[in-house]
C-alpha positions in Angstrom: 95.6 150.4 -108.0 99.0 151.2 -109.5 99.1 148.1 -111.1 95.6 148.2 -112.7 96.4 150.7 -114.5 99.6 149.8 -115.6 97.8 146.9 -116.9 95.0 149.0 -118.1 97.4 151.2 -120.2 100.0 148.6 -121.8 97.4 145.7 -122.8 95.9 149.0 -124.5 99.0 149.5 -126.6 99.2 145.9 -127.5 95.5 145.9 -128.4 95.9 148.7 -130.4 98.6 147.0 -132.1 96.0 144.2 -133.3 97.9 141.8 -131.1 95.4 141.3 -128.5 95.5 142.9 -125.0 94.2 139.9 -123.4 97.5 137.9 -123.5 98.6 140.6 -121.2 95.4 141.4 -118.9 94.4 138.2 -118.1 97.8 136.6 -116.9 97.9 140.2 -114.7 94.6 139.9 -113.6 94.8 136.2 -112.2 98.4 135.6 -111.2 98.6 139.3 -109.3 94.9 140.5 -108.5 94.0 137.3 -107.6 90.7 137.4 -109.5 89.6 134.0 -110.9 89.7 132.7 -114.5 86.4 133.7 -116.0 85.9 136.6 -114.1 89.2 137.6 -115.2 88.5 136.8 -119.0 84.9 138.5 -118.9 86.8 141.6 -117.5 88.8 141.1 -120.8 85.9 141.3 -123.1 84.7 144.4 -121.5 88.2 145.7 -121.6 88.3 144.8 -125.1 85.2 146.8 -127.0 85.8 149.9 -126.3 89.8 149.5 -126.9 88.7 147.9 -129.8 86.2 150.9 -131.3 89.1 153.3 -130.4 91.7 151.2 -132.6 89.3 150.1 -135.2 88.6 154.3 -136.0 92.0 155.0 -136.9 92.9 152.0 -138.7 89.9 152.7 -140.6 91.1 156.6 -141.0 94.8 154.9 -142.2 92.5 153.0 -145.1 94.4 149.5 -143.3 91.2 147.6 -143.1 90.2 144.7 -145.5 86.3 144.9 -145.1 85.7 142.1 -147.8 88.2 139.9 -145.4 86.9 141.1 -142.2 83.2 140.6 -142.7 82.7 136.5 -142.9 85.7 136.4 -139.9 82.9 138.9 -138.0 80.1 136.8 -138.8 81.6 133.4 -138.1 83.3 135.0 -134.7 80.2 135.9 -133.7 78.8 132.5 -134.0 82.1 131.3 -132.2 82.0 133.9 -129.0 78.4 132.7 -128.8 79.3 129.2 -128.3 82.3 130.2 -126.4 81.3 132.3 -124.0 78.2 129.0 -123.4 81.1 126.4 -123.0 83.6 129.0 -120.5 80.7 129.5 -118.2 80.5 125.7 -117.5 83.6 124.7 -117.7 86.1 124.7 -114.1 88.1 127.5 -113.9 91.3 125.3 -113.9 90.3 123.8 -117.2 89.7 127.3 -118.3 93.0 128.6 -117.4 95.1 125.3 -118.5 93.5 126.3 -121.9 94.4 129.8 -122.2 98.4 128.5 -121.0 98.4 126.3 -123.7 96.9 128.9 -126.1 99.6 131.4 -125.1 102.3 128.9 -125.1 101.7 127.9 -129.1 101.2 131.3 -129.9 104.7 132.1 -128.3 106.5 128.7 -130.4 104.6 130.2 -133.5 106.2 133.7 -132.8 109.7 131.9 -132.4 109.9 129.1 -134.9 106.8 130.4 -137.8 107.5 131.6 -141.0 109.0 135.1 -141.2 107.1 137.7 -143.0 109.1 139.4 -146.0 108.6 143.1 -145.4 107.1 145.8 -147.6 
């Protein structure tokens, strides 16, 4: 129980972050609550809108949101969770999870070896 919510409570300060809570939920839901891949990653996405909504309002208060970049992304992710989601249910949960390694991996080299962003 302990664990839930210290999962609960630091994937929500990453997500609020705009990092993405997931990276943290997912590894702790499958490696130490022994819950399989996509159950694991649907628990994610209900994880993820209401952190999300809470986020979102005060980014939007802080005036930090680019609406005229954010609405195509929104409309194309849409599209993309659609056929996501439609692939992830048929696909083996070891595929699945090799996937989301790799995923995590590259972002992890990009963090270390990308371009560094000049500060403002």
């Amino acid at each position: 129980m302990i664990l839930t919510i210290l999962a609960g409570f630091f994937s929500g300060i990453v997500s609020g972050m705009g990092i993405g809570g997931g990276a943290i939920l997912i590894p702790i839901l499958t490696m130490f609550l022994n819950i399989g891949q996509q159950a694991a990653q649907c628990v994610n996405l209900v994880y993820f809108i209401p952190t999300a909504i809470a986020a979102l309002i005060i980014h939007i208060k802080n005036k930090s949101v680019d609406f005229k970049a954010a609405l195509p992304i929104i409309g194309f992710g849409i599209i993309g969770a659609l056929l996501g989601s439609w692939v992830a249910v048929y696909m083996p949960a070891d595929i699945l999870r090799k996937i989301f390694a790799v995923f995590l991996f590259a972002v992890g080299i990009n963090q270390f070896f990308g371009k560094k962003e000049k500060s403002s």
